[in-house]
N, C-alpha and C positions, 0 to 999 in steps of 0.2 A: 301160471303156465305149468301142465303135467307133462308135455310129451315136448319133447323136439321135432311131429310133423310140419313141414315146411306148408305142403297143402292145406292144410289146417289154417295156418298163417298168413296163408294168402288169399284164402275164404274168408274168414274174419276181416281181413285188412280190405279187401274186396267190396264185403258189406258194408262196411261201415264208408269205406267212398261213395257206394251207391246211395246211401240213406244220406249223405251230405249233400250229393249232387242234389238229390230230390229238392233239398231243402232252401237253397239256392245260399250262396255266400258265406258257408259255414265256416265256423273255427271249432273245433276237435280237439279232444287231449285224451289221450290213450295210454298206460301205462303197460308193457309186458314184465309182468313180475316173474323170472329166474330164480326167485331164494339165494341166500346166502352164499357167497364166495370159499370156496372149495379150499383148504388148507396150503395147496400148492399155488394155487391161482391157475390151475386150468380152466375152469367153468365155475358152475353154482352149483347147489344142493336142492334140488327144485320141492315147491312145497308139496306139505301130504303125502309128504312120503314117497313121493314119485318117483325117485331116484335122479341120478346125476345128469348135467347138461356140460358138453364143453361148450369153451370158447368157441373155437368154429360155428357148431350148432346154433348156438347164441346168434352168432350174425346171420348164420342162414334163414334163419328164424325170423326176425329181427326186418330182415333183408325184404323179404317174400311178403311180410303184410306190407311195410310200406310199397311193394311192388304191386300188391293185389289195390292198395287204397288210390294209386295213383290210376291203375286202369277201371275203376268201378268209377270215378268222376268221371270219367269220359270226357263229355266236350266240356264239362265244368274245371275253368281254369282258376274259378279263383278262392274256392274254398280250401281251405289247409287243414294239415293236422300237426300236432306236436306230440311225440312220439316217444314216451318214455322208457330208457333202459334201466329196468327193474330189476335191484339185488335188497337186503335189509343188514341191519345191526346185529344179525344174531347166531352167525357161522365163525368160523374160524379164523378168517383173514381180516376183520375190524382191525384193521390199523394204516400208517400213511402209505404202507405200498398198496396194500388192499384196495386205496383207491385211487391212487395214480395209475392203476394197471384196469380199472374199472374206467377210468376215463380215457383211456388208449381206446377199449373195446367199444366204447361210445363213439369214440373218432373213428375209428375205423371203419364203424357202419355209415356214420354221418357221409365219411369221403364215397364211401360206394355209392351212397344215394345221389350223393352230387353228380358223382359220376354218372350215371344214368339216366341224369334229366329231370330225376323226381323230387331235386332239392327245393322246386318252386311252391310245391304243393304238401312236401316233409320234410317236416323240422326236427332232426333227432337230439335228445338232450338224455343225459342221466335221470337217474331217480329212485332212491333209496327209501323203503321203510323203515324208518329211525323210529326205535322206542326205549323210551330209557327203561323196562324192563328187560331186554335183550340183551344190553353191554353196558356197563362204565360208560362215562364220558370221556374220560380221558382215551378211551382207545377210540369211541366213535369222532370225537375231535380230531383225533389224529389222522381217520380216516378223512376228512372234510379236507382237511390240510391237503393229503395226496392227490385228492382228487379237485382241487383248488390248481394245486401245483400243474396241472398239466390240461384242465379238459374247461367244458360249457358248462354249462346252469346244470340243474340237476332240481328235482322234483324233491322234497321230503311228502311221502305218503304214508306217513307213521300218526302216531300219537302223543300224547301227551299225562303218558301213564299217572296219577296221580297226584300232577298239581294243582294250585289252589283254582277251584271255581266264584272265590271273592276277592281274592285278593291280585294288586296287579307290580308289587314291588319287585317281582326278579327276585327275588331271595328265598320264596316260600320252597322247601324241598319239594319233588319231583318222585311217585312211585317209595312213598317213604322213605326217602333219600338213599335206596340203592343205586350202589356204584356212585355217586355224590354228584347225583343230577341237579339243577334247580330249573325254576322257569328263565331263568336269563339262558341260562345252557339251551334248554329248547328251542329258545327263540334266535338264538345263534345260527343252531345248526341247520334251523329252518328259513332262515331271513339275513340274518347278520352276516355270516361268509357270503362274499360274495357272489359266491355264483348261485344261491338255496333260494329255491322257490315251495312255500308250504300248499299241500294240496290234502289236508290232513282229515285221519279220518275221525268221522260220526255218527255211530252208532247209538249213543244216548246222548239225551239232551245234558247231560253231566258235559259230555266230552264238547261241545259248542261253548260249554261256558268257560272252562279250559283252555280254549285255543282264544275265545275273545279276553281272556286273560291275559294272552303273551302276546296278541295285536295290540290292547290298551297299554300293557309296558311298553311296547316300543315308542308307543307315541306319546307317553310321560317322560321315559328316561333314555330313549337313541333318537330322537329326530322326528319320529315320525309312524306310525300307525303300521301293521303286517297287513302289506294286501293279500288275502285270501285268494287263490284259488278256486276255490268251491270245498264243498263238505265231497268228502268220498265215504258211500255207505254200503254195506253188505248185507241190504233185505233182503237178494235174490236168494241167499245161499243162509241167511240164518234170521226167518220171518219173526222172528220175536223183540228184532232191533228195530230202528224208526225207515219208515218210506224212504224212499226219494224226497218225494213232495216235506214229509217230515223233518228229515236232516235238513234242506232245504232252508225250509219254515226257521225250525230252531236259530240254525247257524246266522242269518241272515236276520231276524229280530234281534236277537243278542248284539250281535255285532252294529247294531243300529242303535240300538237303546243308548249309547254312547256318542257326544257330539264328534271325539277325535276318532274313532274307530269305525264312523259313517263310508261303507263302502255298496259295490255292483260286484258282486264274482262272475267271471265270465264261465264257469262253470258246473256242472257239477255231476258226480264221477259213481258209478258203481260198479262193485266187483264182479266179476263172472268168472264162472271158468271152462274153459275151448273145451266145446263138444257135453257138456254136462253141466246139471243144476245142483252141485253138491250141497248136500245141508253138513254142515260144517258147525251146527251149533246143537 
């Protein structure tokens, strides 16, 4: 997100009802990415430089697509969407209030929505771009904590900056082990707290092999296999990374080639941004 227009967000949220209705029984998953949490915890620091968003805004924002998505279905009752409130690891406020007070702002759009009737059809949850090049772990942990402490599931739509593409022991460092990430850290912040759902991104086929690295730890050493998401990839905006179809492809063989890590993502996610095709690469 660059601007805080509401219209804007009610156009978008608008289309994307209509193109579901079309399609008949859809399920949807949308993230609005805000940037980074603002030092005081008024708002975010919105990406590219766009400059500041409050909290209000945020909701209003927030507000008005889910408003625009429930009237673009029109007579279609029964397709949904999941609605992600997007902030990342890489502002000022990474720590446990940063996201007990991010999960307020999630509740509090969540309850409007409810309140309006559109809870049948949206489902608002958190959703953080987590990468261990952004912050330590120890303060994005701490963030998990706050926002554990108080709120819903929550989206990681980040990466997996630098961990191993062969190996699946949890121990291998993360990003050359700045700020003292590992693959078990990832696979925590994305899976292991309880509320982390990973919806991570892939832009190279590197980064597929990565993330089926932290799905096969889990299903060696926690219980059980990381269900995926989907791959979320940024062709629109920077054509020299993999397709749709490509992150797709990748993510989805990888993660098959493996009898414990044998999944279906119900998704799969690309970036955009309102009103403009920015090339960003």
């Amino acid at each position: 997100m660059q601007m805080a227009d509401t219209t804007t967000a009610y156009n978008l949220g608008h289309n994307q009802g209509t193109y579901d209705a079309s399609h008949s029984n859809s399920n949807s998953e949308v993230v609005l990415d805000f940037g980074g949490q603002k030092s005081d915890l008024s708002g975010a620091i919105m990406v590219f430089n766009a400059g500041d968003i409050s909290n209000a805004q945020i909701e209003s924002v927030a507000e008005n697509f889910a408003r625009g998505y429930y009237g673009g279905t029109g007579a279609d009752t029964i397709s949904v969407l999941t609605l992600g409130i997007g902030t990342n690891n890489s502002a000022y406020h990474v720590d446990y209030n940063g996201g007990y007070q991010w999960a307020q702002l999630v509740g509090t759009i969540n309850t409007y929505v409810q309140q309006q009737g559109w809870g049948t059809q949206v489902h608002v949850i958190g959703a953080n771009d987590i990468e261990p090049g952004f912050d330590d772990y120890a303060d994005t942990y701490n963030w998990v904590q706050g926002y554990a402490g108080y709120g819903s599931a929550y989206l990681n739509y980040g990466s997996a900056d630098g961990c191993s593409q062969t190996d699946s022991s949890g121990t291998s460092a993360c990003n050359n082990g700045i700020g003292g990430w590992t693959q078990a850290d990832v696979w925590y912040v994305s899976w292991g707290a309880f509320p982390a759902m990973p919806l991570p991104e892939i832009y190279y086929s590197s980064m597929a092999l990565q993330w089926t690295m932290i799905s096969l730890y889990g299903a060696q050493h926690k219980g059980g296999a990381v269900p995926m998401q989907g791959p979320w990839d940024e062709y629109d905006e920077c054509p020299s990374t993999l397709t749709s179809a490509q992150a797709w492809t990748d993510f989805s063989n990888d993660l098959n080639s493996y009898s414990q890590t044998k999944q279906t993502m119900p998704y799969a996610a690309e970036i955009h941004t309102e009103g403009s095709n920015t090339q960003r690469c």
